[in-house]
C-alpha positions as CSV (number, residue, x, y, z in Angstrom):
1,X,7.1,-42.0,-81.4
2,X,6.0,-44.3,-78.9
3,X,7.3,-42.6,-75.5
4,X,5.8,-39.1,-76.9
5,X,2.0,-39.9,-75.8
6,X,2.9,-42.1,-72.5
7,X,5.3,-38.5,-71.5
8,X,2.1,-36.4,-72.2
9,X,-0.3,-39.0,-70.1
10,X,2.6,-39.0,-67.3
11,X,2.5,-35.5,-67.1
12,X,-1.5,-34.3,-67.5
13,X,-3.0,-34.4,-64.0
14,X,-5.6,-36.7,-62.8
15,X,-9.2,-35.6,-61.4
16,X,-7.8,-37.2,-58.4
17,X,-4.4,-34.9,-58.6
18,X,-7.0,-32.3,-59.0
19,X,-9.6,-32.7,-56.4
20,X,-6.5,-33.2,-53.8
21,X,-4.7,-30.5,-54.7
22,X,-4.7,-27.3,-52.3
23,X,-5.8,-29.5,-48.8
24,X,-2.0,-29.5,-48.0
25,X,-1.7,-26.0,-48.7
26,X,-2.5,-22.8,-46.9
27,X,-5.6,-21.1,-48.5
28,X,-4.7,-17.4,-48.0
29,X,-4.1,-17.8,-44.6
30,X,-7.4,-19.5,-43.7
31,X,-7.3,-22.4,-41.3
32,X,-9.6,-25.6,-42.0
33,X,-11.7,-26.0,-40.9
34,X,-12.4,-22.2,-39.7
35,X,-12.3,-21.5,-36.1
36,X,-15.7,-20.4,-36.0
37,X,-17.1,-23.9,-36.8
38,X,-16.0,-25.1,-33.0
39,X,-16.6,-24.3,-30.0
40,X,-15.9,-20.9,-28.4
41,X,-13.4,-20.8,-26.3
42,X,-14.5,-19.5,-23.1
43,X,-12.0,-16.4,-21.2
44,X,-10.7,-16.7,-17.8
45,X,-12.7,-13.4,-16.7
46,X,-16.3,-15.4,-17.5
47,X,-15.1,-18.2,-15.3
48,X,-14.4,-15.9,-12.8
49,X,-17.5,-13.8,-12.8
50,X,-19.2,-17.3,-12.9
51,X,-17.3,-18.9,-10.1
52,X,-17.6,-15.8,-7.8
53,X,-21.8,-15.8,-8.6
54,X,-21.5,-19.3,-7.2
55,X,-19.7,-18.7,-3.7
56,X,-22.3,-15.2,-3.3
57,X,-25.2,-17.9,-3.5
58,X,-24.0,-20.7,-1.8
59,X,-22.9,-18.0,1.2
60,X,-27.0,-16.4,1.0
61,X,-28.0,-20.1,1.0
62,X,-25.9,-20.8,3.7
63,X,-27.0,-18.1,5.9
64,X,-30.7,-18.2,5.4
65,X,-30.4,-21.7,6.6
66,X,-27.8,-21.6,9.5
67,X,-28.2,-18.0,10.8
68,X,-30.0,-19.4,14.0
69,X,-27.9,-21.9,14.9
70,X,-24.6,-19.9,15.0
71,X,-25.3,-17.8,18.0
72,X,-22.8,-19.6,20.7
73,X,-20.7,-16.8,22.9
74,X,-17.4,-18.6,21.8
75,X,-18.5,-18.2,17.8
76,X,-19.6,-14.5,18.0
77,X,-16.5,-14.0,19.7
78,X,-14.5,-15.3,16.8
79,X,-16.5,-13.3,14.5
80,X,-16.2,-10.1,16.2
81,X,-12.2,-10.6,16.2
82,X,-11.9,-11.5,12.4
83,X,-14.4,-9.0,11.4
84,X,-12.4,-6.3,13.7
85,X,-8.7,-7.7,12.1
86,X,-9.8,-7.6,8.3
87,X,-11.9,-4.1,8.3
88,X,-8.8,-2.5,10.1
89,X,-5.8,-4.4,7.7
90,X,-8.2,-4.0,4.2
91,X,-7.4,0.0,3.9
92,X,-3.2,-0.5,4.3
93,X,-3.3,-3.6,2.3
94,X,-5.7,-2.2,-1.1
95,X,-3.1,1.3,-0.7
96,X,-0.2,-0.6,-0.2
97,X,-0.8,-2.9,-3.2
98,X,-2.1,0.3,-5.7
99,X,1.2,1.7,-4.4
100,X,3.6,-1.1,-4.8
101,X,1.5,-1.6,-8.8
102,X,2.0,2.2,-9.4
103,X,5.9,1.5,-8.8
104,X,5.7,-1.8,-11.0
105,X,4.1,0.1,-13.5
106,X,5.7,3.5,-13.7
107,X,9.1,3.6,-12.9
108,X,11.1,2.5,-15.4
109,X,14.1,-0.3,-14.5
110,X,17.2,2.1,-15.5
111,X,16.1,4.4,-12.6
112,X,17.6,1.2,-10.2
113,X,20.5,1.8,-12.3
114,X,21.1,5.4,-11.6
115,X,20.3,5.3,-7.8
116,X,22.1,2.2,-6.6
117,X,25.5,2.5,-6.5
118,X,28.0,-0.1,-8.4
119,X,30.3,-1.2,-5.5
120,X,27.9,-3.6,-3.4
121,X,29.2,-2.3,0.2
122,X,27.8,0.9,-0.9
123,X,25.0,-0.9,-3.2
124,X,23.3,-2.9,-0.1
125,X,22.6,0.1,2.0
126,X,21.1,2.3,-0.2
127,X,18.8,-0.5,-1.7
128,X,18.0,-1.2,1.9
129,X,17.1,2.7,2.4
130,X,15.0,2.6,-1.2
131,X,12.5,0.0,1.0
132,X,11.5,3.0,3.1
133,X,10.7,5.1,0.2
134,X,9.1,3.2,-1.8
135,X,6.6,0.6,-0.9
136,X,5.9,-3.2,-2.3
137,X,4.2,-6.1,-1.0
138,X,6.3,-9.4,-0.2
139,X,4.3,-10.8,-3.7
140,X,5.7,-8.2,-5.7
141,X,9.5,-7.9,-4.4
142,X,10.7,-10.9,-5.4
143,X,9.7,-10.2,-9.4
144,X,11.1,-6.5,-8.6
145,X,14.2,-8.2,-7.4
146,X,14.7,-10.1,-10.2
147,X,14.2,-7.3,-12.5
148,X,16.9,-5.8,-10.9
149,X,19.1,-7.9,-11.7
150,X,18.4,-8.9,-15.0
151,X,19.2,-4.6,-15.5
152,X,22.4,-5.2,-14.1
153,X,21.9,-4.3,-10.5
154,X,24.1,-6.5,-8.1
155,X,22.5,-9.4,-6.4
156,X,23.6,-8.1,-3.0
157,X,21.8,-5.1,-3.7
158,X,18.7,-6.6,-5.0
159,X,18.4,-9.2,-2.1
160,X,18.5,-6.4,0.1
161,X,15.7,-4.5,-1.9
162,X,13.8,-7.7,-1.7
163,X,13.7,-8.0,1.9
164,X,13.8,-4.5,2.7
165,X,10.7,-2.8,1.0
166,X,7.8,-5.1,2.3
167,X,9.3,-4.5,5.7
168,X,10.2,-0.9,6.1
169,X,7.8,0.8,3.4
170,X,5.7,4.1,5.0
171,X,2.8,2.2,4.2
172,X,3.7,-0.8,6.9
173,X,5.4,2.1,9.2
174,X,1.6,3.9,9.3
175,X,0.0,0.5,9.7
176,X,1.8,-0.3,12.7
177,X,1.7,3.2,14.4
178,X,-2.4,2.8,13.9
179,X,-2.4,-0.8,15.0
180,X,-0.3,-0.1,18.4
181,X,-2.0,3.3,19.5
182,X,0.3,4.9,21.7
183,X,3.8,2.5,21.4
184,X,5.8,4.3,18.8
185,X,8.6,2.3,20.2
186,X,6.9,-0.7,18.4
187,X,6.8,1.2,14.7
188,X,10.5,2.4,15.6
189,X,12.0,-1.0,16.7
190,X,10.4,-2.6,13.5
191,X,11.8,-0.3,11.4
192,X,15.4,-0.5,12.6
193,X,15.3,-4.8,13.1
194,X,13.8,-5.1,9.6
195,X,16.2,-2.6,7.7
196,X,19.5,-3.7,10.2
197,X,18.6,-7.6,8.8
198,X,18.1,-6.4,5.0
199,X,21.3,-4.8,5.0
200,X,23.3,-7.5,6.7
201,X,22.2,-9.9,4.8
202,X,22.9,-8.0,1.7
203,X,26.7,-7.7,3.1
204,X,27.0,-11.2,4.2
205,X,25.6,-12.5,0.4
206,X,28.0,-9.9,-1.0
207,X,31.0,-11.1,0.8
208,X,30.6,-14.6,0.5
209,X,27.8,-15.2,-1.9
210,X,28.7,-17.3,-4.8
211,X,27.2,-16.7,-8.6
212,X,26.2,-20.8,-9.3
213,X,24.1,-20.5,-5.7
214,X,21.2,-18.1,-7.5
215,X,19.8,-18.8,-10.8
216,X,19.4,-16.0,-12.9
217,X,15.8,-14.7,-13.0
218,X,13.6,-14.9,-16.4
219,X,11.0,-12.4,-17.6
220,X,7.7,-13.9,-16.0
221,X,4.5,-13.9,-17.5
222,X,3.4,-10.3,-18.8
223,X,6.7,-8.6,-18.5
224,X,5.9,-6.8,-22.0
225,X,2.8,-5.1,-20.6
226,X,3.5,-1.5,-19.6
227,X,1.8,1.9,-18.7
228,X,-1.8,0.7,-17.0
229,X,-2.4,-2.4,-18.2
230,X,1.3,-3.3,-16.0
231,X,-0.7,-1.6,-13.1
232,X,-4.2,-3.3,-13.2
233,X,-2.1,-6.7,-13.9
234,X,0.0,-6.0,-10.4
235,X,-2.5,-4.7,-8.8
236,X,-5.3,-7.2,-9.5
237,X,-2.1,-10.2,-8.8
238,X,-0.9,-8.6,-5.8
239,X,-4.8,-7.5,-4.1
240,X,-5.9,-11.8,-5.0
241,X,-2.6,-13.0,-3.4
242,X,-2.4,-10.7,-0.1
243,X,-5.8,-10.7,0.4
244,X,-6.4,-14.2,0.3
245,X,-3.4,-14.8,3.1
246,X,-5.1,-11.7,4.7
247,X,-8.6,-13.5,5.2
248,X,-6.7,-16.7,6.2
249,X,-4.5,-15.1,8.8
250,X,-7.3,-13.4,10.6
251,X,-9.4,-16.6,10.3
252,X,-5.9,-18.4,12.1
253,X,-5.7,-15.4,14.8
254,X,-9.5,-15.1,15.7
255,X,-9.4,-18.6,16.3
256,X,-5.8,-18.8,18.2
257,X,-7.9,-16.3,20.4
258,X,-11.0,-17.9,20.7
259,X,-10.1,-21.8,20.6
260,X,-6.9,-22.3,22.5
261,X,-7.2,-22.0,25.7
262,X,-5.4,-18.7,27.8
263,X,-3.6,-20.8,30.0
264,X,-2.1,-22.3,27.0
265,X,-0.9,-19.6,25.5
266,X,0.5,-18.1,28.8
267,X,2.6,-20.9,29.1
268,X,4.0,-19.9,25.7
269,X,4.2,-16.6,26.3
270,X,5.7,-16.0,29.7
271,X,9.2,-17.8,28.3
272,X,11.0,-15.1,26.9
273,X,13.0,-17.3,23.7
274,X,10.3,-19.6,23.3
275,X,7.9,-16.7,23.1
276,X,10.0,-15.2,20.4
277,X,10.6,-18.5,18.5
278,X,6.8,-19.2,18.7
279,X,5.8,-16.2,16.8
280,X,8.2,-16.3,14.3
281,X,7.4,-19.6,12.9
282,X,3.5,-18.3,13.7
283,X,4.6,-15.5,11.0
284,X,6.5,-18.1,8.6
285,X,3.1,-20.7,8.7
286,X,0.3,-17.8,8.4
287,X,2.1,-15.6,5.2
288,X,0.5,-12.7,6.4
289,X,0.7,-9.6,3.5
290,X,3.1,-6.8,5.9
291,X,0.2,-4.2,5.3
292,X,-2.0,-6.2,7.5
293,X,0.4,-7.8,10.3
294,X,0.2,-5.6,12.7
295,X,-3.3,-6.0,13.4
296,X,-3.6,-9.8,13.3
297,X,-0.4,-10.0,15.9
298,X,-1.6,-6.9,18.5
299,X,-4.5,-9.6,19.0
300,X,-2.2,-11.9,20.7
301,X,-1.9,-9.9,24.0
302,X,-0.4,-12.7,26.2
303,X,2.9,-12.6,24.4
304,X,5.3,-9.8,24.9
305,X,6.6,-6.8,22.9
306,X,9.4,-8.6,21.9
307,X,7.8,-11.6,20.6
308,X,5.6,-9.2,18.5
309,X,8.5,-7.9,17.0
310,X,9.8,-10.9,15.9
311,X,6.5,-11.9,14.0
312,X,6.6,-8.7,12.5
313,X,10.1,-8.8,11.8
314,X,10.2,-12.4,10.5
315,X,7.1,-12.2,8.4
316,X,7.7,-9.4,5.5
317,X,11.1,-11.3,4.9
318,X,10.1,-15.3,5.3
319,X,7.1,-16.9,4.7
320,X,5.5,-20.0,2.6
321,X,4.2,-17.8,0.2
322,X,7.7,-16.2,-0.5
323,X,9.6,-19.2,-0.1
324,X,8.0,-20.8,-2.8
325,X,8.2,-17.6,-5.1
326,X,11.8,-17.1,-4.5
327,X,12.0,-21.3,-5.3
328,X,10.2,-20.6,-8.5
329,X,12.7,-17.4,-9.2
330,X,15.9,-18.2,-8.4
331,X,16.0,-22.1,-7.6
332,X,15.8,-24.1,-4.4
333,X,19.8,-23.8,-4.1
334,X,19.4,-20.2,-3.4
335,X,16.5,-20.9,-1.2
336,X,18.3,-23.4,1.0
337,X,20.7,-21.0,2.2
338,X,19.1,-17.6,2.0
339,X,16.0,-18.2,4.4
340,X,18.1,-19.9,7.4
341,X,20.6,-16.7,6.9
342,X,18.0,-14.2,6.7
343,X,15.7,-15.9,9.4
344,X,19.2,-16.3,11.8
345,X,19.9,-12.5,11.1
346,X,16.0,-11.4,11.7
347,X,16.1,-13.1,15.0
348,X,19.4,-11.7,16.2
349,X,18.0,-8.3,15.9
350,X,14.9,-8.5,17.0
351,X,16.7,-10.1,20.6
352,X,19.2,-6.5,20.3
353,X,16.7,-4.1,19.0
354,X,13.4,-5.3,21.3
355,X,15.6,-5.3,24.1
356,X,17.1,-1.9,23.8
357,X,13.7,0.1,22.8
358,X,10.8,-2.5,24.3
């Protein structure tokens, strides 16, 4: 009789027991404290607008009160050339990058599959040929590539891809016809060099590439967006990246031209290797968008046809910017012996092609 009453106090709940219970609990799926009681968070696109308000200002600010003191010979000079280099690249480079976010966008990844081939000696050419159809800028060809082969293309082929349609795309033939005015040879020997070092490389890697050198490429970020929103994505990535290496590169060339001096240069320039060497690391170190190349190097005028080529060559297919991309997509490994190869085979035919047409 005793243990009756103690069971029925055990099991009554406290006010305690009752003014706790529920705070561990979900209350239909609202959080506590709401979200509205905090700050709002703020989105990247407001940070931009406000970031972008700042640099107009500060520029207006800067040139009401510097305007007069800029007015040297070797100044105006540097901004005629970078002013000439970006109004003449800007065109190629916004219709290469609509064009290379339209492909992102809109052709689906099993069309690779249908097209390329399954053997890889027959694989690497035709993805090498696919570059002169269809355009992309060096920012976009390495995710391409890796979608490639996540579908089940071969490696080979997408490497070749990768290399091939920055460099040999009608959008970079055009831009290099317009920016050398009466030397087709110079859009001609570009194209061969450039597609003759995609594909060899693609054969090489074929033949003696191993599986544990490349790491298999993961979806990046957005790789669910399709239809526009994939195109305004590329297009907005692709048009910040190029453009910013575009404004630096024709800061870098105005200046070569204006600052160093000619003699300089012409010391450079009249050795036929060194020459070539020169501007090939010039094209690794400035990470030029291949829209735009062709009008930052015709500016160099001491240096040869041949050493043009090889900074046209050598940039689409190895720069910092794409070093560190293909790093981030496929792992240093890969990186340590894919650029030396590709930049060995890029110079070898630049020597064989440049010699025979220029």
């Amino acid at each position: 009789m005793s243990e009756r009453p103690s069971r029925a106090l055990a099991s009554a709940p406290s006010l305690g027991d009752s003014l706790a219970r529920g705070w561990d609990e979900p209350d239909d799926g609202h959080e506590l404290p709401p979200p509205e009681w905090g700050r709002p968070a703020r989105s990247g696109r407001t940070a931009t607008v406000w970031l972008f308000a700042l640099i107009v200002l500060a520029l207006t600010a800067g040139q009401a009160l510097l305007a007069g003191r800029f007015t040297h010979e070797a100044f105006l000079a540097w901004a005629t050339v970078f002013t000439a280099i970006s109004l003449q690249a800007l065109p190629f480079l916004v219709f290469g990058v609509a064009l290379s976010a339209a492909i992102t966008a809109f052709v689906p990844a099993r069309f690779w599959q249908r097209v390329v081939p399954r053997r890889a000696a027959l694989a690497v050419p035709v993805a090498g040929l696919s570059g002169a159809v269809l355009p992309g800028c060096e920012c976009a060809s390495v995710p391409v590539a890796g979608g490639l082969m996540r579908r089940g293309v071969a490696p080979a082929a997408a490497l070749t891809f990768l290399l091939a349609a920055p460099a040999i795309n009608p959008v970079v033939v055009v831009a290099t016809v317009v920016a050398f005015p009466g030397q087709p040879e110079m859009a001609l020997a570009r194209f061969l060099a450039s597609l003759a070092a995609a594909v060899g490389v693609g054969w090489l890697w074929a033949a003696f590439g191993r599986t544990d050198w490349l790491r298999p490429p993961r979806a990046g970020h957005g790789a669910d967006a399709t239809g526009w929103r994939a195109f305004v994505d590329a297009m907005r990535h692709d048009l910040m990246h190029a453009g910013g290496f575009l404004v630096v590169g024709g800061l870098v060339a105005a200046g070569v031209n204006v600052l160093v001096p000619r003699d300089w240069l012409a010391a450079v320039a009249d050795t036929p290797v060194l020459s070539v060497l020169a501007m090939a690391l010039l094209a690794v170190v400035l990470s030029i968008c291949s829209e735009a190349d062709a009008f930052i190097v015709v500016s160099f005028t001491e240096f040869s046809a041949t050493a043009k080529l090889a900074f046209l060559v050598v940039g689409p297919m190895i720069d910092l910017k794409l070093i560190a991309l293909q790093a981030g997509s496929f792992g240093w490994a890969f990186v340590r012996r894919f650029v030396p190869l590709t930049l060995a085979l890029t110079l070898l035919f630049t020597f064989l092609i440049g010699g025979w047409l220029l």
